[in-house]
Every structure is written in C-alpha cells, then in structure tokens.
C-alpha positions in Angstrom: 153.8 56.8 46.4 156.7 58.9 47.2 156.8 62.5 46.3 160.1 63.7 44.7 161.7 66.4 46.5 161.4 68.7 43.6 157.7 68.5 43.9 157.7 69.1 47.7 160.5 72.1 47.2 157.5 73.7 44.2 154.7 72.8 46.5 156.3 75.1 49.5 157.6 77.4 46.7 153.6 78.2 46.0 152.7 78.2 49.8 152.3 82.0 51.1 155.4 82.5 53.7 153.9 82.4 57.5 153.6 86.3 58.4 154.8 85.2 62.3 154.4 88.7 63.5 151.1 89.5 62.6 149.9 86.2 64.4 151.6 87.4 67.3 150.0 90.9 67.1 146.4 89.3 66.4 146.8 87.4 69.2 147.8 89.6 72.1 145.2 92.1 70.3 142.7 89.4 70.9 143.5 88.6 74.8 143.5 91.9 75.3 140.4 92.6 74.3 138.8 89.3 76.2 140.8 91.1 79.4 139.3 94.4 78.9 135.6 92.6 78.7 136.8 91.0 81.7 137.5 94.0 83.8 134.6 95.8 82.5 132.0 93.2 83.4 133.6 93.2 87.1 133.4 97.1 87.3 130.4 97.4 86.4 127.7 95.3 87.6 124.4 94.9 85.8 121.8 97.2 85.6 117.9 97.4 84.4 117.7 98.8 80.8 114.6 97.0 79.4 112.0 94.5 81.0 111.1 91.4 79.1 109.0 91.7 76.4 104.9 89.8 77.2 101.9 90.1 76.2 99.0 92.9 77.4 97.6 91.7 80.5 93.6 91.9 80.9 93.4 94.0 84.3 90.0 92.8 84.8 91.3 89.7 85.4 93.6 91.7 88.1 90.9 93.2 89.8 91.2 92.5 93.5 88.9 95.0 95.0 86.0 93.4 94.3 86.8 90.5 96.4 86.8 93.0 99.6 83.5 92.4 101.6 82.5 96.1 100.6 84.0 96.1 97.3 86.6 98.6 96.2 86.9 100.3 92.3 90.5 100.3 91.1 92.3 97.7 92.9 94.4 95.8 90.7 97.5 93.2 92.0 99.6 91.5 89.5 102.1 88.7 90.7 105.6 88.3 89.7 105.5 91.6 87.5 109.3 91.6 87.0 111.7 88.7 87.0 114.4 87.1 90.1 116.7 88.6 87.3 115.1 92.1 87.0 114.5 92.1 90.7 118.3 92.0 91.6 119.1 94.8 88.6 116.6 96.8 89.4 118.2 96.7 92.9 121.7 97.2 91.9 120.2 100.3 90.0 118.7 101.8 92.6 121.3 101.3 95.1 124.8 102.4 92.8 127.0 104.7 94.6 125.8 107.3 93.1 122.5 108.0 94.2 123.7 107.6 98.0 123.4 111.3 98.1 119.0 110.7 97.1 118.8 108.9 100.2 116.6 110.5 103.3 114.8 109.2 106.8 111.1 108.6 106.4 109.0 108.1 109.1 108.1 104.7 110.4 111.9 104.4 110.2 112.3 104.0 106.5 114.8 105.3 103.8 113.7 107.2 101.2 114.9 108.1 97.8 113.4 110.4 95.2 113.8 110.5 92.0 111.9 113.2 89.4 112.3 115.9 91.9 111.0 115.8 95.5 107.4 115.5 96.5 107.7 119.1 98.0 109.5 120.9 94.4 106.9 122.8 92.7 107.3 120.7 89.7 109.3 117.7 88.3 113.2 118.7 88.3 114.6 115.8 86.1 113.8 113.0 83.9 113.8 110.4 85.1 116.7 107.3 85.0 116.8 103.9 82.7 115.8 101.8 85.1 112.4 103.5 86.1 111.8 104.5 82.5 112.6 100.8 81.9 109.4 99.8 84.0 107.3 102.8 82.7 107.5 101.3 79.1 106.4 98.1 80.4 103.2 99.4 82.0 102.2 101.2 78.6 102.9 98.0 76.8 101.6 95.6 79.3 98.7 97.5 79.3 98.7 98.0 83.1 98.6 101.9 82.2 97.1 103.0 78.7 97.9 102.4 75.6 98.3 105.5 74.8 100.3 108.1 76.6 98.5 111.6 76.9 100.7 113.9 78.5 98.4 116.6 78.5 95.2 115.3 80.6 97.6 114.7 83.9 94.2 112.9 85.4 94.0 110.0 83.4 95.8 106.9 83.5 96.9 108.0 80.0 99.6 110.1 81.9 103.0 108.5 82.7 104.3 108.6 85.7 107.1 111.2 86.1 108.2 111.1 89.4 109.5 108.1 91.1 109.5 107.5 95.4 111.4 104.1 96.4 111.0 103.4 100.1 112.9 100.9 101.9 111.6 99.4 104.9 113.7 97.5 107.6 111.6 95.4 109.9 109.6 96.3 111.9 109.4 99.4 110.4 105.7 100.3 108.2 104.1 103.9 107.1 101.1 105.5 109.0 98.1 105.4 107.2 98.1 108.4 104.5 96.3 109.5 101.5 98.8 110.4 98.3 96.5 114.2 98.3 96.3 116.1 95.2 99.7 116.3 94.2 99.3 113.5 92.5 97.5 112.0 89.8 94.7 109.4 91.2 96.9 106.4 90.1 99.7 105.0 91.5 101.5 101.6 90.7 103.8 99.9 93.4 106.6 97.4 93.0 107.6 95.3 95.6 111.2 94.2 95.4 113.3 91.5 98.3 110.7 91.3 101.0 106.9 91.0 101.9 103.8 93.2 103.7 100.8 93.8 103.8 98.9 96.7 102.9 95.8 98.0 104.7 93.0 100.6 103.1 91.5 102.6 105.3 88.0 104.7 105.1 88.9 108.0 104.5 87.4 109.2 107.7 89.9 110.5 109.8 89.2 107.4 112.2 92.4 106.5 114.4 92.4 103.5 111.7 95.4 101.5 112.2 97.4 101.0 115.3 101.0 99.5 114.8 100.6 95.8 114.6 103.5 94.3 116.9 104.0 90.7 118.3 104.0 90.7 122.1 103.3 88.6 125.2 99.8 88.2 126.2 99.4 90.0 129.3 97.0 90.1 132.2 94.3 91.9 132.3 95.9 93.0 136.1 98.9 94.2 134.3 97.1 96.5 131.6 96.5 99.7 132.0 92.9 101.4 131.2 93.6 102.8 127.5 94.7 99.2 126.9 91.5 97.4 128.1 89.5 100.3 126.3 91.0 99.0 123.1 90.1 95.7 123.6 86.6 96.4 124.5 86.6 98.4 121.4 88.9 97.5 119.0 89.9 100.1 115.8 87.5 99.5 112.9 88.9 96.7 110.7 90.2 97.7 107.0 87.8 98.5 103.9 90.7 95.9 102.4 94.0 94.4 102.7 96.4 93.2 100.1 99.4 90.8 100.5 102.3 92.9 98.8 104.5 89.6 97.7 108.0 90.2 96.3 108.1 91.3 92.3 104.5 92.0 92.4 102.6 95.1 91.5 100.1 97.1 93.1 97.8 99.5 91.4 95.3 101.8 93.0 92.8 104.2 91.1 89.6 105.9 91.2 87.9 104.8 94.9 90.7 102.8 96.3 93.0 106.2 95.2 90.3 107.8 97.5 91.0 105.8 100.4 93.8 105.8 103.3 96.5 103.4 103.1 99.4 102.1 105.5 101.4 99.2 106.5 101.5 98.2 110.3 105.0 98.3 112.1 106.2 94.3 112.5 108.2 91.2 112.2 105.5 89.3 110.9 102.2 89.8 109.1 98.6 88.0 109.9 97.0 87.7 106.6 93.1 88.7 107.7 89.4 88.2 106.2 90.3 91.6 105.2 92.7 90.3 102.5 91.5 90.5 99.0 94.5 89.0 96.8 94.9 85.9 99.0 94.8 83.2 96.0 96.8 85.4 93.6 98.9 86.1 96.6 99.5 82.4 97.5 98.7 83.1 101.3 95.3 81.8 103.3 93.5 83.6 106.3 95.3 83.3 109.0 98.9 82.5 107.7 101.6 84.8 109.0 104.0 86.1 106.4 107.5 87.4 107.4 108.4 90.3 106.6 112.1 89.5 106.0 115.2 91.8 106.4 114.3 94.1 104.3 111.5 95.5 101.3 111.7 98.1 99.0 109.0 99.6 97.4 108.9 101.9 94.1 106.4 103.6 94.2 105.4 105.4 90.4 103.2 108.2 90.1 102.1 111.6 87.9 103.1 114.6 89.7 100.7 117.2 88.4 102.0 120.9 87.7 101.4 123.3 90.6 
C-alpha cells in the first residue's frame, strides 16, 4: 500500500526536529569522560581499601603449637589469609612513592618501614593508613583478634593493633633471634606477602640459639678450624618450634609462644625440620627445602602500649 505524500509530509510534520548539536555535545561529553576514567585508572594503580568479606574462623582449628614436640600456647598459622589480588594491592600500597621517605636499614640486611610512629617514640604518632586498617578490620571480623575491640585493657587481644612494622627481606638476609619486650602488647599477627621462610622459636634462655643457616661446601675436617669442629661435636640446641611462613599466610603468637625468642636464619633456601609445627597446613614435609625467593615482606601488627 502506498502512502500519499501528504501523509508522509504530516507524519514528519509531528516528528520532533533532530536537536544535531546536543548529540554532538552528549557525545564528546561522553568520550571525555570514558578518557578521563582512562587516564585515571593508569595514574593511579590500585590500592587495599577492604579485604573480602568470610566467615569467623575457629582458631582452635589454627592452633599449631601444640603439634611442637614440647607444645607451645598461642601459636596460631592461618593459610592464604589475603588473596593473589590483595597480595599485589597491599604491595602497591606499601610501596607508593610516597612512603619512600618511611624506609630504614634493619639488621640482617633488611628494609624497614614504620608506620604508627617508630618503635622508639614514646607513643603512637599517627593513625594508621587504609591499607593496614583494611587488614585490622578483618582480624576483628575474622575473629583472629576479638570480637570486641577494648581499647582500654592494652593487654588483651581485645586491643587493636596501632602500630604497624613491614620488613622486607632480600635473600639471604633473616633477623637474629629477639623477643618483641614489653613495648608491646603480648600478641602479634604476621603477614607474609611475595616470598617464603621459616621461622624459629627459641627458649627464652639467653642460649646462643640460632646460628645463620647458610648453604656451603662440605669441608674437611683438615680444613676446619677448632670453633668449627666444636660446633659439630656440640651442635646449638634445636628450636622449641618452627613454622613455615608461606606467602599470604598469617602468623599469630600470644601468651607462651609471645614469651619465647624468635628469628629467621640468613639463606637461599630453607630445610623444613622435625621442628616444624604447620607442615600440613603449610603444604611442606620434613626435609623439603623451600626457597626463599627474591624477596619477602612481612607486616608485622601489634599494640604499642603507652609509656
């Protein structure tokens, strides 16, 4: 059926005329804005704000220290506490430009950063950043911490942590064996982020406890001197307990194991030991050697007690 051109010329006369330049203006309005999203995303790169949201854990079920052969109180490890995702923010966030100025040489030929003030300021100087609060929250609502947070009884696990050390280790380098002292209150959760250890606790004792664990030649016996043969004969006391510290794991100590000394030997490569009490949550066996990789960074999260 044709239409008569008087009907067309009515139908176009009821049509709403095409407003060109507003199209054009909606447009380039709209490409900017996908530009600007663009540019923004590139500039700047993701950072930790919130961890993903799970349910409580039961920390009995975390309790490692009662696998040592002398069991230990308060040893918790929890596998793949953060995600690959959270891992690399987390990272990003702790190394952005501008903290390069928080960044000082440890010994054991590490890098430190503080945040919350320095272990040596009387008290905490600042609050501390998004990212750490970010992985505070989810210890209160993991239930690795409290429930509740007390901020009044600074010896209880009620108290959030306030003050935040993040060491980075490049291999070979470890950390002498150390108690946290009194600064502190007696809990402490570690995250491990891009790299593997292990961790040794040591009888509080004052025992020369751990000597730096470094792959070498085997030597003859012609070739060593006397303090060498000595410490063969007699070899350093083995560790109350070890832990495999596994990427985006976490680490608490409390109570008895808060008590005792820790450290992490200098090397390339760790020897998982008897000594080991996280070996199946850990994924490792007796005897397996674990690299240590490039680097590790560990963020350490504790109470800093007023002076």
């Amino acid at each position: 059926m044709r239409v008569s051109s008087s009907a067309q010329t009515a139908t176009r006369a009821r049509m709403p005329p095409l407003d060109l330049k507003r199209l054009f203006d909606e447009e380039r309005a709209r490409r900017r804005a996908a530009a600007g999203a663009s540019t923004s995303a590139e500039s700047a790169p993701e950072r930790l704000e919130a961890l993903e949201a799970r349910a409580a854990y039961s920390m009995t079920d975390h309790d490692v220290g009662r696998f040592a052969a002398r069991p230990v109180s308060g040893l918790f490890y929890v596998p793949e506490f953060v995600t690959e995702a959270e891992e690399r923010a987390l990272l990003r966030s702790i190394r952005a430009p501008e903290n390069d100025r928080r960044w000082t040489r440890g010994d054991g030929g590490r890098r430190v950063g503080n945040w919350g003030g320095k272990p040596s300021d009387a008290d905490v100087t600042e609050p501390l950043p998004v990212w750490a609060r970010a992985v505070v929250d989810a210890l209160f609502a993991r239930r690795v911490f409290s429930e509740t947070r007390d901020e009044t009884n600074e010896n209880s696990g009620d108290a959030p942590p306030n003050h935040v050390l993040v060491n980075e280790y490049r291999a070979p380098a470890g950390i002498f064996p150390h108690n946290d002292g009194g600064v502190y209150a007696p809990k402490v959760a570690i995250l491990t982020l891009e790299g593997d250890a292990l961790i040794d606790f040591w009888e509080n004792d004052g025992s020369d406890a751990a000597s730096d664990a470094t792959v070498q030649a085997e030597d003859h016996d012609e070739d060593k001197d006397e303090d060498e043969l000595n410490k063969e004969r007699n070899p350093p006391p083995a560790p109350r307990a070890q832990a495999a510290l596994r990427r985006r794991s976490l680490l608490v100590y409390e109570g008895e194991a808060y008590g005792l000394r820790h450290g992490i030997r200098k090397g390339f490569v760790d020897v998982v030991t008897s000594a080991c009490v996280n070996a199946e949550s850990a994924s490792v066996s007796v005897g397996a050697t674990v690299p240590r990789g490039e680097t590790r960074v560990s963020i350490v999260f504790v109470r800093k007690r007023r002076q």
